[in-house]
N, CA, C and O atoms as a Maestro MAE file, in Angstrom:
{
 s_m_m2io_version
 :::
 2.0.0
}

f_m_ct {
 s_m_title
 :::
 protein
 m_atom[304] {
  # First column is atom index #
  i_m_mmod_type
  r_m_x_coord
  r_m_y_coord
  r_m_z_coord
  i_m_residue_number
  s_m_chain_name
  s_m_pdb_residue_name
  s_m_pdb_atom_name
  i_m_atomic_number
  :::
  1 25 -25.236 47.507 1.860 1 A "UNK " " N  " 7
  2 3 -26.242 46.537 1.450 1 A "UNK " " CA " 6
  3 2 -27.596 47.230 1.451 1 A "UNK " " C  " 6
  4 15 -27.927 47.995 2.357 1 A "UNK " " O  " 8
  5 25 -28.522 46.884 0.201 2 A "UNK " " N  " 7
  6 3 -29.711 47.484 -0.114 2 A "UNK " " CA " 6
  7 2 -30.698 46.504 0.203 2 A "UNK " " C  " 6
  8 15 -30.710 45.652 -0.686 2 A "UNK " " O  " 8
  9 25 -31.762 46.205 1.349 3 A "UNK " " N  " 7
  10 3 -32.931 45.572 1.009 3 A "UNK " " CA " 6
  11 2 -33.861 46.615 0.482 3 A "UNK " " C  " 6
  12 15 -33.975 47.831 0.637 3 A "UNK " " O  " 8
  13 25 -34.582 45.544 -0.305 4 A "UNK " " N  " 7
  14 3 -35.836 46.127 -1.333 4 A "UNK " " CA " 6
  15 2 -37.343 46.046 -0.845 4 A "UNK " " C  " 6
  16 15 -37.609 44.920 -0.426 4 A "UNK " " O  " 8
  17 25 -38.218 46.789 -0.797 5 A "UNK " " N  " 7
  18 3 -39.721 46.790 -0.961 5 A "UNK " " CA " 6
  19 2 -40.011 45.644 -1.958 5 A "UNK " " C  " 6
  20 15 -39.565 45.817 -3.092 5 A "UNK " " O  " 8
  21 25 -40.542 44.745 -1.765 6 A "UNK " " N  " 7
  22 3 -40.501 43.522 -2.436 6 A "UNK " " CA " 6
  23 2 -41.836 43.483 -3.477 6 A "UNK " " C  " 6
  24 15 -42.898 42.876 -3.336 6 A "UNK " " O  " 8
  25 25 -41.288 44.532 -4.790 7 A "UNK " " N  " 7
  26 3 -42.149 44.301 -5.785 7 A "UNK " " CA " 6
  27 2 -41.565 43.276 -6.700 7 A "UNK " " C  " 6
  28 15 -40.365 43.037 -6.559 7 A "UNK " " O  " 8
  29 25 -42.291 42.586 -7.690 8 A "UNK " " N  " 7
  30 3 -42.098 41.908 -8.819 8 A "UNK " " CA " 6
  31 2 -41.662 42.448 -9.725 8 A "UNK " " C  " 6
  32 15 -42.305 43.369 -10.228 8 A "UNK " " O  " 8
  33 25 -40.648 42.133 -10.150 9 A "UNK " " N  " 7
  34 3 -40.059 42.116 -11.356 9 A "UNK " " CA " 6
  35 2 -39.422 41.201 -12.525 9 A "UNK " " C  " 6
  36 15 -38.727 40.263 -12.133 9 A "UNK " " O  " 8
  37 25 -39.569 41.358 -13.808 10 A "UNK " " N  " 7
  38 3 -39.225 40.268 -14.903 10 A "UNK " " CA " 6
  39 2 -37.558 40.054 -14.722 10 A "UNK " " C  " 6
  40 15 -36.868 41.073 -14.681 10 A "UNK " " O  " 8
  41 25 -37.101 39.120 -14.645 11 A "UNK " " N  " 7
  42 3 -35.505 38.656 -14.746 11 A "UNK " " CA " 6
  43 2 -34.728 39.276 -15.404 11 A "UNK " " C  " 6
  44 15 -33.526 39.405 -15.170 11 A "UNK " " O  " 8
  45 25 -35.421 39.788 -16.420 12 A "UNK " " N  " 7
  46 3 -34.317 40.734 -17.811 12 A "UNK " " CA " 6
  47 2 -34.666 41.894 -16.952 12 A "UNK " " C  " 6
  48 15 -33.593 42.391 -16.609 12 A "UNK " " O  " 8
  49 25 -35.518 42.472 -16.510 13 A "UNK " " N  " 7
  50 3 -35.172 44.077 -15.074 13 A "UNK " " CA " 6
  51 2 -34.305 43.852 -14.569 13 A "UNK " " C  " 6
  52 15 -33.322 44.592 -14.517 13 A "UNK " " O  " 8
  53 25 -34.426 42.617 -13.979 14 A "UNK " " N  " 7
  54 3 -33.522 42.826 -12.296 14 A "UNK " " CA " 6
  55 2 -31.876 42.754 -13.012 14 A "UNK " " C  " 6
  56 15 -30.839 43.269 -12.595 14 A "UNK " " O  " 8
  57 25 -32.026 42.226 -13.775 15 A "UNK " " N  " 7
  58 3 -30.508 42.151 -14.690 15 A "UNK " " CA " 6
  59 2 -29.906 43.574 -14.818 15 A "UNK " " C  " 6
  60 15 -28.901 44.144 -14.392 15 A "UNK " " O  " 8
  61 25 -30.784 43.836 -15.460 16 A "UNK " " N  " 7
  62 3 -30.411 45.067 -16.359 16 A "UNK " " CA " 6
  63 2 -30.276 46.359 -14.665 16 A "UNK " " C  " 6
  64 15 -29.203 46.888 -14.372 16 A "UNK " " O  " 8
  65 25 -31.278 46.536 -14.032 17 A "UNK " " N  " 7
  66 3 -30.827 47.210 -12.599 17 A "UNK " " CA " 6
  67 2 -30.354 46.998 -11.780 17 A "UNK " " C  " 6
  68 15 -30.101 47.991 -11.098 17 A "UNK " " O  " 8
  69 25 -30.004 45.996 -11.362 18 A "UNK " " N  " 7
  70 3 -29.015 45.056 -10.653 18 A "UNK " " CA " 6
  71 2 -27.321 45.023 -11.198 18 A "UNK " " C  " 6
  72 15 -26.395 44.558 -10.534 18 A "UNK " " O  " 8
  73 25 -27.218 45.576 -12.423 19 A "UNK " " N  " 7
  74 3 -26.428 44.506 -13.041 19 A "UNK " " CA " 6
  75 2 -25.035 44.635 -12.075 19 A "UNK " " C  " 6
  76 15 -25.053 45.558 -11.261 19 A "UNK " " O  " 8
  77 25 -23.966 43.865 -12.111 20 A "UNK " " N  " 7
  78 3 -22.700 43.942 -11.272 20 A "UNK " " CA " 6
  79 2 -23.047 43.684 -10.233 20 A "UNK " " C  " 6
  80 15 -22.004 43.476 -9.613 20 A "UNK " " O  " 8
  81 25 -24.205 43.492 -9.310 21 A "UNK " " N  " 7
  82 3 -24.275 42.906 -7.885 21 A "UNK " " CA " 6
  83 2 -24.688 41.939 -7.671 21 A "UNK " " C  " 6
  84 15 -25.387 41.361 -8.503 21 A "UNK " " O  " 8
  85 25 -24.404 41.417 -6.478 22 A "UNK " " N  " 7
  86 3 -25.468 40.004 -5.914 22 A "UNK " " CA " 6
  87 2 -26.364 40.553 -4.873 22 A "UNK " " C  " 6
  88 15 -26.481 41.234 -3.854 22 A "UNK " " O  " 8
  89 25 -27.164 39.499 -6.177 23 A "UNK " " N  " 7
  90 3 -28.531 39.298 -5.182 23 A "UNK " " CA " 6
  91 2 -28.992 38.357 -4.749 23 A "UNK " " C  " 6
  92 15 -28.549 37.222 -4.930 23 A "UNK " " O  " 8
  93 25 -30.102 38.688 -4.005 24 A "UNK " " N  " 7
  94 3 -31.220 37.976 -3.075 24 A "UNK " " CA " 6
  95 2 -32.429 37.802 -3.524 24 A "UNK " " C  " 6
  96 15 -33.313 38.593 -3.197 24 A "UNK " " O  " 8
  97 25 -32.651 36.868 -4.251 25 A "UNK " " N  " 7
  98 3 -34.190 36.937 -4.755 25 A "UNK " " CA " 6
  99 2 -35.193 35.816 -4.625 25 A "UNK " " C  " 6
  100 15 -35.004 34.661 -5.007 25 A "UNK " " O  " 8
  101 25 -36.341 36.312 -4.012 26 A "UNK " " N  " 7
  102 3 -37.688 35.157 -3.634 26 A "UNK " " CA " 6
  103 2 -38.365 35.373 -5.234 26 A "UNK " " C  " 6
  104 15 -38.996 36.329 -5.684 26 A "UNK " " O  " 8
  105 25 -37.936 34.008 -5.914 27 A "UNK " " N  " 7
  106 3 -38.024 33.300 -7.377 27 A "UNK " " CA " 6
  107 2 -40.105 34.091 -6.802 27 A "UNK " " C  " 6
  108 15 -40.512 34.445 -5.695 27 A "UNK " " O  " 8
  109 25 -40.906 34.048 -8.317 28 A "UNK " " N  " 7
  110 3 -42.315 33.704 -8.149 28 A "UNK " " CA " 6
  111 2 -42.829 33.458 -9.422 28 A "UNK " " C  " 6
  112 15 -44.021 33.509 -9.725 28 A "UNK " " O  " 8
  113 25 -42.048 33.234 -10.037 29 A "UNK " " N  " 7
  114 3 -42.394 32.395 -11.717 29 A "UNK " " CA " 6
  115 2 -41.219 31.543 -12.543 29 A "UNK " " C  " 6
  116 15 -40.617 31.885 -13.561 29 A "UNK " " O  " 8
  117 25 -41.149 30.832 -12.089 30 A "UNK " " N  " 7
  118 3 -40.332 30.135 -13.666 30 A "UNK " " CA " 6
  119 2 -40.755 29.172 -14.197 30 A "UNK " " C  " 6
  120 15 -41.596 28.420 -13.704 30 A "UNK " " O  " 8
  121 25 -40.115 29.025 -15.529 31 A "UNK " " N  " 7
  122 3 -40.973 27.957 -16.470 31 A "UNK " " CA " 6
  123 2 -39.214 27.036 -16.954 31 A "UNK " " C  " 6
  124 15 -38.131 27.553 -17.225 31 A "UNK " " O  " 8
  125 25 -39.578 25.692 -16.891 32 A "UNK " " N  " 7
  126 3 -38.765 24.597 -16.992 32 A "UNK " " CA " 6
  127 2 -37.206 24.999 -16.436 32 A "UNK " " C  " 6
  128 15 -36.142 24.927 -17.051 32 A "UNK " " O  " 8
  129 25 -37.434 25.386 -15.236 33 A "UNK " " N  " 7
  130 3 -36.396 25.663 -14.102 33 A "UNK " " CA " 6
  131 2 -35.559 27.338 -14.837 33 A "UNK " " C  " 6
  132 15 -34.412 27.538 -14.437 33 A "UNK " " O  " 8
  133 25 -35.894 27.927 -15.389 34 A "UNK " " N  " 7
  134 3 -35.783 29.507 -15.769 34 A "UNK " " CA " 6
  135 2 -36.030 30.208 -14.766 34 A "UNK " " C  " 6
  136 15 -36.784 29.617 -13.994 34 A "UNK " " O  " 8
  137 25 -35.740 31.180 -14.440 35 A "UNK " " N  " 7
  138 3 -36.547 32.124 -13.508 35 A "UNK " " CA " 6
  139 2 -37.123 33.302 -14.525 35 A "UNK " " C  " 6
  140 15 -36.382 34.045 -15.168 35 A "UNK " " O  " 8
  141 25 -38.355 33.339 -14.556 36 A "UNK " " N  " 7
  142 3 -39.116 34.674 -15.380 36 A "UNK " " CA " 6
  143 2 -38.809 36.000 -14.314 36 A "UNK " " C  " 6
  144 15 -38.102 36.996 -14.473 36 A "UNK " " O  " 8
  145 25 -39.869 35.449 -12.882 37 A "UNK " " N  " 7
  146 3 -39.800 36.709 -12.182 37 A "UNK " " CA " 6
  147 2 -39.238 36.844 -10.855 37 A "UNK " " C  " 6
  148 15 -38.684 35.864 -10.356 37 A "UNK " " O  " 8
  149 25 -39.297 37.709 -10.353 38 A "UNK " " N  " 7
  150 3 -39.011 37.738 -8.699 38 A "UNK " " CA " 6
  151 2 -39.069 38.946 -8.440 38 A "UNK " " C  " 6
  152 15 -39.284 39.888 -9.201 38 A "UNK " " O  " 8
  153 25 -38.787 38.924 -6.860 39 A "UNK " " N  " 7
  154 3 -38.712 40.037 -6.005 39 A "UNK " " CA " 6
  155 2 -37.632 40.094 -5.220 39 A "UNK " " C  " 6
  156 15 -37.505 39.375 -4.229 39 A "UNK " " O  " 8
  157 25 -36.632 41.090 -5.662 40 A "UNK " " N  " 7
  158 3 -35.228 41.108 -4.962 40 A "UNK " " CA " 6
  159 2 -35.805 41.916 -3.381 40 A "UNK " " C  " 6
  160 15 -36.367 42.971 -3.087 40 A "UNK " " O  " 8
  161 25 -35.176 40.477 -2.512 41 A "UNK " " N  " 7
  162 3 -34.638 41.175 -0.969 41 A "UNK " " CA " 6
  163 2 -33.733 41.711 -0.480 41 A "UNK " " C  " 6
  164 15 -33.769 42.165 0.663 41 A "UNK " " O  " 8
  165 25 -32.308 41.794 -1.576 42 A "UNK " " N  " 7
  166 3 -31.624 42.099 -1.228 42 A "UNK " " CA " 6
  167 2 -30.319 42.498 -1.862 42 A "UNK " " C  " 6
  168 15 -29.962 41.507 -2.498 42 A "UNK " " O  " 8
  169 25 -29.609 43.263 -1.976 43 A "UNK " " N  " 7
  170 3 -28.813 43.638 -3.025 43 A "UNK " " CA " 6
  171 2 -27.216 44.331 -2.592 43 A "UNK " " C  " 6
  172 15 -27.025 45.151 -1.695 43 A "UNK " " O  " 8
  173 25 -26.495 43.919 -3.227 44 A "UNK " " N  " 7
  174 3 -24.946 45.044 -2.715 44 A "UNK " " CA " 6
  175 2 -24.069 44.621 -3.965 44 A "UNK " " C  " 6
  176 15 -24.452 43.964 -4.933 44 A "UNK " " O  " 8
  177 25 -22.523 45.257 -3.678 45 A "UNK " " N  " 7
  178 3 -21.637 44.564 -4.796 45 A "UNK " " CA " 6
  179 2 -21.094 43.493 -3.938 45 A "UNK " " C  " 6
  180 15 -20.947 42.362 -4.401 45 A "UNK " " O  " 8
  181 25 -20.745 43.813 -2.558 46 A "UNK " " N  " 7
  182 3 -20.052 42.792 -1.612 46 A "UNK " " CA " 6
  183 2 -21.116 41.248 -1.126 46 A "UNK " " C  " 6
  184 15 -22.000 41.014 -0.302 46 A "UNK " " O  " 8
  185 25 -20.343 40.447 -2.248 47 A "UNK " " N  " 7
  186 3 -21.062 38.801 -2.750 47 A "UNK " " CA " 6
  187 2 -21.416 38.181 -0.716 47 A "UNK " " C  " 6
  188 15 -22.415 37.563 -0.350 47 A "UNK " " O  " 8
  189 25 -20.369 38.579 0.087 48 A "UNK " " N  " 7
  190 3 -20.131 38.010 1.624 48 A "UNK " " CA " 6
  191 2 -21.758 38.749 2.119 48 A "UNK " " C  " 6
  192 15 -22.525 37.928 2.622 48 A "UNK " " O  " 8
  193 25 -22.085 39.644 2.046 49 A "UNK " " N  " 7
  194 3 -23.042 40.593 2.766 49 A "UNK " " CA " 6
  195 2 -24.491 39.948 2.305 49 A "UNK " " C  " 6
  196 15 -25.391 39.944 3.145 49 A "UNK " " O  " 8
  197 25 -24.721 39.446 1.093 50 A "UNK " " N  " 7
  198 3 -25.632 38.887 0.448 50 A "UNK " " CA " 6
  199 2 -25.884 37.313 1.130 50 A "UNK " " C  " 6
  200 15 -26.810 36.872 1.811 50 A "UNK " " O  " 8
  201 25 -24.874 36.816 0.723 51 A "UNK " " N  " 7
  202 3 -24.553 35.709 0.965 51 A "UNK " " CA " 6
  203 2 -24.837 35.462 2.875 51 A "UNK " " C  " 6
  204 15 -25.152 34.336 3.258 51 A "UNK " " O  " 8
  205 25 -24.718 36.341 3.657 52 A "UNK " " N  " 7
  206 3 -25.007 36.151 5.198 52 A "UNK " " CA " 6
  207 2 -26.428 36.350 5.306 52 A "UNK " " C  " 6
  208 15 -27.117 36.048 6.280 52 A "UNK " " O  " 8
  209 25 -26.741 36.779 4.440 53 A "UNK " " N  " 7
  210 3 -28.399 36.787 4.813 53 A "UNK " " CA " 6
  211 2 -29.395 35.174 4.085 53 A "UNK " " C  " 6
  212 15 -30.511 34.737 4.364 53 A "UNK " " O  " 8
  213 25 -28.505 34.775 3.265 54 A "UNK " " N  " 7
  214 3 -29.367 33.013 3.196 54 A "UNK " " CA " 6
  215 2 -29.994 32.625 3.938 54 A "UNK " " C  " 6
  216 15 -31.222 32.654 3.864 54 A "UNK " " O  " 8
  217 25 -29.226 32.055 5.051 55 A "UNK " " N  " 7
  218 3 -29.586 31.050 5.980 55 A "UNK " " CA " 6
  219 2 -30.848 31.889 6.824 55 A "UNK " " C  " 6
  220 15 -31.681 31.154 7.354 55 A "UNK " " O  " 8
  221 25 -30.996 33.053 6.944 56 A "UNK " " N  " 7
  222 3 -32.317 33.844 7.812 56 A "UNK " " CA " 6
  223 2 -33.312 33.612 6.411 56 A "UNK " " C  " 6
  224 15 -34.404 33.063 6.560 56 A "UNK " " O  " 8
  225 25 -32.908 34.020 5.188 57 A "UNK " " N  " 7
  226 3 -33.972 34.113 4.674 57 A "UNK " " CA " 6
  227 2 -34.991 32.500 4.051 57 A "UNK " " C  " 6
  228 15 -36.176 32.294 3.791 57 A "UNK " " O  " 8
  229 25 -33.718 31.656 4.035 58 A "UNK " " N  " 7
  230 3 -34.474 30.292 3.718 58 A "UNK " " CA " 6
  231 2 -34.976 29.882 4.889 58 A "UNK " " C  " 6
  232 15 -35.915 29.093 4.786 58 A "UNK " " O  " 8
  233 25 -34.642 30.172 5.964 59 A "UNK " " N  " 7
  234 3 -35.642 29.841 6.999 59 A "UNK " " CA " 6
  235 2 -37.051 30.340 7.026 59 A "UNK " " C  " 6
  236 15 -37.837 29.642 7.666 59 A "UNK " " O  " 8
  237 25 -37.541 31.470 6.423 60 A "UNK " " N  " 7
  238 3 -38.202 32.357 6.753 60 A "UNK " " CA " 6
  239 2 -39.208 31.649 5.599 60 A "UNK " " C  " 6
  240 15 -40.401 31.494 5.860 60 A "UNK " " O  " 8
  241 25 -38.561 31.171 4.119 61 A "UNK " " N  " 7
  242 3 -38.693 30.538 2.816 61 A "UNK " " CA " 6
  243 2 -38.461 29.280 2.608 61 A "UNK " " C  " 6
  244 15 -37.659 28.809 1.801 61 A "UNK " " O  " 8
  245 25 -39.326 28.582 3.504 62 A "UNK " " N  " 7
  246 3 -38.441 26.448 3.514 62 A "UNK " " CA " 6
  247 2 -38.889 26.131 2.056 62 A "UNK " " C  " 6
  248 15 -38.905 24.905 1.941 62 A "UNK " " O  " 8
  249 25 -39.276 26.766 0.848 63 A "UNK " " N  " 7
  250 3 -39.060 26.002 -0.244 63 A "UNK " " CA " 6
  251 2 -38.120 26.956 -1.357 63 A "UNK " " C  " 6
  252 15 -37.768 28.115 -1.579 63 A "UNK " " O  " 8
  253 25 -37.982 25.317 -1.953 64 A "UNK " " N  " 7
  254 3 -36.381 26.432 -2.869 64 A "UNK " " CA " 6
  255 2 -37.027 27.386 -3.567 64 A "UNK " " C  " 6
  256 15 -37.231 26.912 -4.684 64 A "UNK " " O  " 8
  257 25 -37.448 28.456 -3.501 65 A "UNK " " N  " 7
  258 3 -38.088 29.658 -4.132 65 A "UNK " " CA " 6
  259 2 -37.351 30.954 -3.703 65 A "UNK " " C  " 6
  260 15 -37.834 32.072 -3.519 65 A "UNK " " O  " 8
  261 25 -35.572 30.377 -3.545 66 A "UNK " " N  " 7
  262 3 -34.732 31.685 -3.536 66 A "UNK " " CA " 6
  263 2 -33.757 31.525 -4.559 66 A "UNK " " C  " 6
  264 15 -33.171 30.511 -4.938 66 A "UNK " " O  " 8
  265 25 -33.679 32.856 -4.984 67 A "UNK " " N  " 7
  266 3 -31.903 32.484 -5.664 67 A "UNK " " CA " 6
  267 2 -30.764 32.867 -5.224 67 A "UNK " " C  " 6
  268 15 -30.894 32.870 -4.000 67 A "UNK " " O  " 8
  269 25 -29.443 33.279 -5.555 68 A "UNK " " N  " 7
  270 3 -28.458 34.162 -4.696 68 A "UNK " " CA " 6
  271 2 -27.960 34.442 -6.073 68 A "UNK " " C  " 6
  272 15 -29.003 34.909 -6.529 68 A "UNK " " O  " 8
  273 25 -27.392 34.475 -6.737 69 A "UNK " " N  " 7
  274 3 -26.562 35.684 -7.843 69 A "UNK " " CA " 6
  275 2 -26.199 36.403 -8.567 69 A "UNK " " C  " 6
  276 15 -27.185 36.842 -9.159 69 A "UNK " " O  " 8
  277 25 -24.926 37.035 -9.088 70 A "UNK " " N  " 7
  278 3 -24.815 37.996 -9.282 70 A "UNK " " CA " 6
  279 2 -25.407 38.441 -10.918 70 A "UNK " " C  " 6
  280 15 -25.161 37.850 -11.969 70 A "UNK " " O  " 8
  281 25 -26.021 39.337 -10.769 71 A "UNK " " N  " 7
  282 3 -26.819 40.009 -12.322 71 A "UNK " " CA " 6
  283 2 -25.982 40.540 -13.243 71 A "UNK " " C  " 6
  284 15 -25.031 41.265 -12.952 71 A "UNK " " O  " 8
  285 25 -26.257 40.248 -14.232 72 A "UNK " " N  " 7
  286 3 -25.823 40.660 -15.010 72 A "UNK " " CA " 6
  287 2 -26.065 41.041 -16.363 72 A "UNK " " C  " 6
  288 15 -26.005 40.034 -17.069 72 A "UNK " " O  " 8
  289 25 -26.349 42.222 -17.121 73 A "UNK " " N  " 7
  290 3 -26.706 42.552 -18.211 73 A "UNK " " CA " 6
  291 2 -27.169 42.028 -18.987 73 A "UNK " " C  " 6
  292 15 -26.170 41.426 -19.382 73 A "UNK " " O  " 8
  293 25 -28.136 41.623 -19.783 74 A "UNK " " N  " 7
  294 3 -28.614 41.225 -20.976 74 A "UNK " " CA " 6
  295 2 -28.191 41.605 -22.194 74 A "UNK " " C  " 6
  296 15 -28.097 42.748 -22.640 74 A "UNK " " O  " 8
  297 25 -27.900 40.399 -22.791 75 A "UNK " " N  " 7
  298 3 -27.081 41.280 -24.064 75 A "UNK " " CA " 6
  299 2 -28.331 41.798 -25.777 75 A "UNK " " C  " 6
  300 15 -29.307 41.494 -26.463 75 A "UNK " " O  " 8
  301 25 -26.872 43.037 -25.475 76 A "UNK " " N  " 7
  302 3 -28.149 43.687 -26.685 76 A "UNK " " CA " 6
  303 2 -28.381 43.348 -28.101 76 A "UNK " " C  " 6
  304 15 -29.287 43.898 -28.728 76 A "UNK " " O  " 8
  :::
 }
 m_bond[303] {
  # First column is bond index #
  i_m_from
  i_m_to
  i_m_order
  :::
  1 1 2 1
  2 2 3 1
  3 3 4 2
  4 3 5 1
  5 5 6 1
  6 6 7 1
  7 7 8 2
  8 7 9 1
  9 9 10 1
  10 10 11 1
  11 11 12 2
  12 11 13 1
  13 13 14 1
  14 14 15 1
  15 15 16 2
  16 15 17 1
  17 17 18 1
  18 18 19 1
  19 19 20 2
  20 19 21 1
  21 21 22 1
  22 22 23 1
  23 23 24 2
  24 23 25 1
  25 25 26 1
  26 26 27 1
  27 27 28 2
  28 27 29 1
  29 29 30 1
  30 30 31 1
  31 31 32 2
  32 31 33 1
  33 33 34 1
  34 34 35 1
  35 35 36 2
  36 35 37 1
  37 37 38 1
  38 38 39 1
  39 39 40 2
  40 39 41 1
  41 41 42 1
  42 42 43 1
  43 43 44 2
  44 43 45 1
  45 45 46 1
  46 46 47 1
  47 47 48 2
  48 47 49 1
  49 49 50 1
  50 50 51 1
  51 51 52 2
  52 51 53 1
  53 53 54 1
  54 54 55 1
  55 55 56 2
  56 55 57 1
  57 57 58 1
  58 58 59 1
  59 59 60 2
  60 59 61 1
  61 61 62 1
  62 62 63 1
  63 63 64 2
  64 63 65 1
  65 65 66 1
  66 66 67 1
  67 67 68 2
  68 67 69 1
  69 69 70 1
  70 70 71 1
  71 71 72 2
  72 71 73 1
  73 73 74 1
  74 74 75 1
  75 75 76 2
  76 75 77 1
  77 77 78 1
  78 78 79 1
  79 79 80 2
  80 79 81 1
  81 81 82 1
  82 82 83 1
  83 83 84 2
  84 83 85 1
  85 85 86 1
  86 86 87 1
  87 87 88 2
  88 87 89 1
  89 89 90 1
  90 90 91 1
  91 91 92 2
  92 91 93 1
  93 93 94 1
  94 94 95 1
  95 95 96 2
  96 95 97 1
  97 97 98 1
  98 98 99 1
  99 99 100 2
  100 99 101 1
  101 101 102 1
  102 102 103 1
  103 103 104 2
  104 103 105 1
  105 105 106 1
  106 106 107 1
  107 107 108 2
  108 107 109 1
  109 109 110 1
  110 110 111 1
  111 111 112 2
  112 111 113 1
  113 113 114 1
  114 114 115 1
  115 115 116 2
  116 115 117 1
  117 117 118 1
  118 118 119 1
  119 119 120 2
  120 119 121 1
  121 121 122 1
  122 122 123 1
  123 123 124 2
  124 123 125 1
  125 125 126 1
  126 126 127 1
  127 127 128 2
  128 127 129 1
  129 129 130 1
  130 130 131 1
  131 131 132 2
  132 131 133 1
  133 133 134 1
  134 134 135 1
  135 135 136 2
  136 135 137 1
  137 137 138 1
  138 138 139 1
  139 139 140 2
  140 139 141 1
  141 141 142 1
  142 142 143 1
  143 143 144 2
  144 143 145 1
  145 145 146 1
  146 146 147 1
  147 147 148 2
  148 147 149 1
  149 149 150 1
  150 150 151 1
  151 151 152 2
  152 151 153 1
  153 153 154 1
  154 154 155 1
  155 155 156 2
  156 155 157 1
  157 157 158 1
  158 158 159 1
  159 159 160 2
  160 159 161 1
  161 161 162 1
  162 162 163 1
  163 163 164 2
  164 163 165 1
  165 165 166 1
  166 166 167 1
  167 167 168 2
  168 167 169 1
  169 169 170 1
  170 170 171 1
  171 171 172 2
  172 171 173 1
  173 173 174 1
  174 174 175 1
  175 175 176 2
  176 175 177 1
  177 177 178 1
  178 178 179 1
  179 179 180 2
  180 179 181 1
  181 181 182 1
  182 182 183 1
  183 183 184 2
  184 183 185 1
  185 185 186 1
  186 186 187 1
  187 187 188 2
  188 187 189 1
  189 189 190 1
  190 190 191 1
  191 191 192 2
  192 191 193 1
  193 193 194 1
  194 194 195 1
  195 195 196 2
  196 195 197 1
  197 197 198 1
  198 198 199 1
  199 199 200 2
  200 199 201 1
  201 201 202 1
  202 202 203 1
  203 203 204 2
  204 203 205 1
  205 205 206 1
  206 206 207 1
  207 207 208 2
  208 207 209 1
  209 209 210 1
  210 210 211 1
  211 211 212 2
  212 211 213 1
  213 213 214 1
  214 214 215 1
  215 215 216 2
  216 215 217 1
  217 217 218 1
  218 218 219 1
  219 219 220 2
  220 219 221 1
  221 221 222 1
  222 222 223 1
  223 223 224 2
  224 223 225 1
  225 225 226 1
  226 226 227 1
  227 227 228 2
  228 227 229 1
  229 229 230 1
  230 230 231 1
  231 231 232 2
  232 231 233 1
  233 233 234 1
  234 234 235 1
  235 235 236 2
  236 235 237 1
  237 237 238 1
  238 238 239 1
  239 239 240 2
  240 239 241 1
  241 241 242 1
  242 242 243 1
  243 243 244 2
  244 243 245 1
  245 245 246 1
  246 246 247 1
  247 247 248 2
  248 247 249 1
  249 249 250 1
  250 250 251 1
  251 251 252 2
  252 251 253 1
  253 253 254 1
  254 254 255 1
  255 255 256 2
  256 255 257 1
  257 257 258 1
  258 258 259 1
  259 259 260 2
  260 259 261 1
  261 261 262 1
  262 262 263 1
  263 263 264 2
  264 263 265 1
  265 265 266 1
  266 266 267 1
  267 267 268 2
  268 267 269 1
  269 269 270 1
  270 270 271 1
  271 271 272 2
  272 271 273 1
  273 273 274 1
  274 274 275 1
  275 275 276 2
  276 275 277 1
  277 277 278 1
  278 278 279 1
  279 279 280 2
  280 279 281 1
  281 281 282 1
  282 282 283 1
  283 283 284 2
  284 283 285 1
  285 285 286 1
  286 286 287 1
  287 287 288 2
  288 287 289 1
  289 289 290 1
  290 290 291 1
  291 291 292 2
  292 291 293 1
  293 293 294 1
  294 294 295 1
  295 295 296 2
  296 295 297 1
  297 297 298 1
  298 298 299 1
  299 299 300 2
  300 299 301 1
  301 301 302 1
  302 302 303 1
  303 303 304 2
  :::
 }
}
């Protein structure tokens, strides 16, 4: 499991560098429930390892401004 230096990035990035894993991401733009941007906290292929870190991180985040899944490519 990879946590990240929590820069911003556009949704079609994290796709495209992410792609095949789940992630962890504190949402910081979307428009009519989209997500534009974020900042991944957290990253692996193993969905369980991602997934155990929720409950610490929505605590840490009491508004829904997380997401959890897995990326995947943008098509060309």
């Amino acid at each position: 499991m990879t946590t990240e230096q929590e820069s911003v990035l556009a949704f079609d990035e994290i796709n495209r560098k992410y792609a095949g894993e789940w992630l962890l991401l504190r949402v910081t733009k979307t428009e009519r429930d989209k997500i534009l941007e974020g900042s991944v906290i957290a990253h692996d292929t193993d969905r369980e390892k991602i997934a155990a870190m929720l409950p610490r991180a929505q605590e840490q985040q009491p508004r829904p401004s997380l997401a959890f899944f897995r990326a995947k490519s943008p098509p060309m």
